[in-house]
N, C-alpha and C positions, 0 to 999 in steps of 0.2 A: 504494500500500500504506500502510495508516494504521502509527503509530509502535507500536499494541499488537499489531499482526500482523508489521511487522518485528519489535519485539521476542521474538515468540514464533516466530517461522522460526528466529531464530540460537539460542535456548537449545535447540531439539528440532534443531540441528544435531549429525549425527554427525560427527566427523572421514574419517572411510573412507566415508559416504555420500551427502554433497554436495560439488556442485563450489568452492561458496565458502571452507569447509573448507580444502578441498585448496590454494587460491589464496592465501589466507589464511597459510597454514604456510610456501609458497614467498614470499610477500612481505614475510615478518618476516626471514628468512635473507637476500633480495637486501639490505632495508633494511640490514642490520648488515655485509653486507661494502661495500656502499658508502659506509655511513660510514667502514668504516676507512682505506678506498681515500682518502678524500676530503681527511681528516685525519690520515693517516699524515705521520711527520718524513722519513722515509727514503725516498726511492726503491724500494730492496728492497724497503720493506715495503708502499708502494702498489703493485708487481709483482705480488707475494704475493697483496696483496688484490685484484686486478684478474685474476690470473691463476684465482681460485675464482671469481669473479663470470661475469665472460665467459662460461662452459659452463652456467652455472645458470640464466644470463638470457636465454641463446639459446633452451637448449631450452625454458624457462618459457613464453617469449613467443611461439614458434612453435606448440608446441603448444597453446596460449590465444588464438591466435589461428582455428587448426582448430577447436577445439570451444566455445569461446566464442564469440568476436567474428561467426564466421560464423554461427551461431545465431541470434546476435540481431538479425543484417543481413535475416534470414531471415521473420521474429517481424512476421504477420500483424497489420494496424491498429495498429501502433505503429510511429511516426514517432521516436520518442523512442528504444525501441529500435533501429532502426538506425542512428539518431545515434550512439547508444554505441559500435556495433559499429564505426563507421566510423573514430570518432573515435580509439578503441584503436588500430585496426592503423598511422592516421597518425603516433601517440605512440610506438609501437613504432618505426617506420620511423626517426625521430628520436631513439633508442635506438641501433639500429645504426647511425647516422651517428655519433654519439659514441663508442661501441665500438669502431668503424673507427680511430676518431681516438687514440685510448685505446689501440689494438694494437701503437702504433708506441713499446714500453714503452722504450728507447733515449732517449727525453726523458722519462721518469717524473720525472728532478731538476729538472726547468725550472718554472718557475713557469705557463707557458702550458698543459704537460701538467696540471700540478694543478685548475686554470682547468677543462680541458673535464671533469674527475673530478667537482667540487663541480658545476658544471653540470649535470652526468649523475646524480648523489646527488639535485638538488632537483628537476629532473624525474623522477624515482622516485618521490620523497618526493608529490610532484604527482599523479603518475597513478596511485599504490595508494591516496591518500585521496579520488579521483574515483571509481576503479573499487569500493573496498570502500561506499560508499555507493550513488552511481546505479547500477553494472553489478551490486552483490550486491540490491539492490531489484528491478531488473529481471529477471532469476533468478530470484528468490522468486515475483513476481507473472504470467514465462511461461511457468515449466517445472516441472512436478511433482515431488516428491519422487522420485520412480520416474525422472526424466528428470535430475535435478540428481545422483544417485545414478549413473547409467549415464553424465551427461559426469564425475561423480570419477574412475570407471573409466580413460576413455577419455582424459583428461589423464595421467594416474600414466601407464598406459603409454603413450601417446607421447613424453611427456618421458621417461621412463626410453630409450627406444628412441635417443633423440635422446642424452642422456646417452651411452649407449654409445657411439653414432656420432662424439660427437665424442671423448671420451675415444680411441679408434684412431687418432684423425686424419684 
């Protein structure tokens, strides 16, 4: 995709009718509780921040994993596309191993828990500036508006579903 057709994909982006949109809004919100998480003084307060993180990043990632990453794993004659897709769910996977690690909020005060937090912040920081480039170009260049439009859909509700699910517990 040349730079004046991505340019013109993102400004005729609707918020409610693409999926980059929608990916987009959740990855400004992960970014800022991970900062706080990363850089909080307190214990409590990377709890805090760690405890709104978790449920947003679970459901984000799983559900963008369904509708994205498998997508593009998908995505006839492009090698590059399922590169993306693959390389996503491996980043994620490495997410939830930090997560995991990050659960055990009982060492939030330790310097070792802070360690896997800033880790977990700069692999964020890492794979929303990979995926909003390569993964929202690939997007643009396999899936129509009519198709980027129906995976917004089909993200908001899974992740809202996922939301609920885990909110119950």
């Amino acid at each position: 995709m040349s730079v004046i057709e991505t340019i013109k994909s993102y400004l005729t982006t609707d918020t409610t009718e693409d999926i980059r949109a929608a990916l987009h809004e959740d990855h400004m919100r992960i970014r800022e509780l991970a900062t706080e998480m990363s850089e909080a003084r307190t214990a409590s307060r990377r709890i805090a921040s760690f405890e709104a993180l978790k449920p947003l990043l679970a459901a984000h990632a799983r559900t963008e994993e369904r509708v994205v990453y498998e997508a593009l794993v998908k995505v006839r004659g492009s090698a590059e596309s399922r590169d993306l897709g693959n390389e996503g769910f491996v980043e994620h996977s490495l997410v939830d191993v930090l997560l995991e690690r990050l659960g055990k909020t009982s060492l939030a005060g330790t310097d070792a828990w802070k360690a896997h937090a800033i880790v977990l912040k700069e692999l964020l920081d890492h794979h929303v500036k990979e995926e909003e480039s390569e993964i929202f170009d690939a997007l643009g260049e396999h899936f129509s508006d009519a198709a980027r439009a129906e995976m917004a859909q089909a993200f908001q509700a899974g992740k809202a579903r996922l939301m609920d699910q885990l909110a119950k517990g």
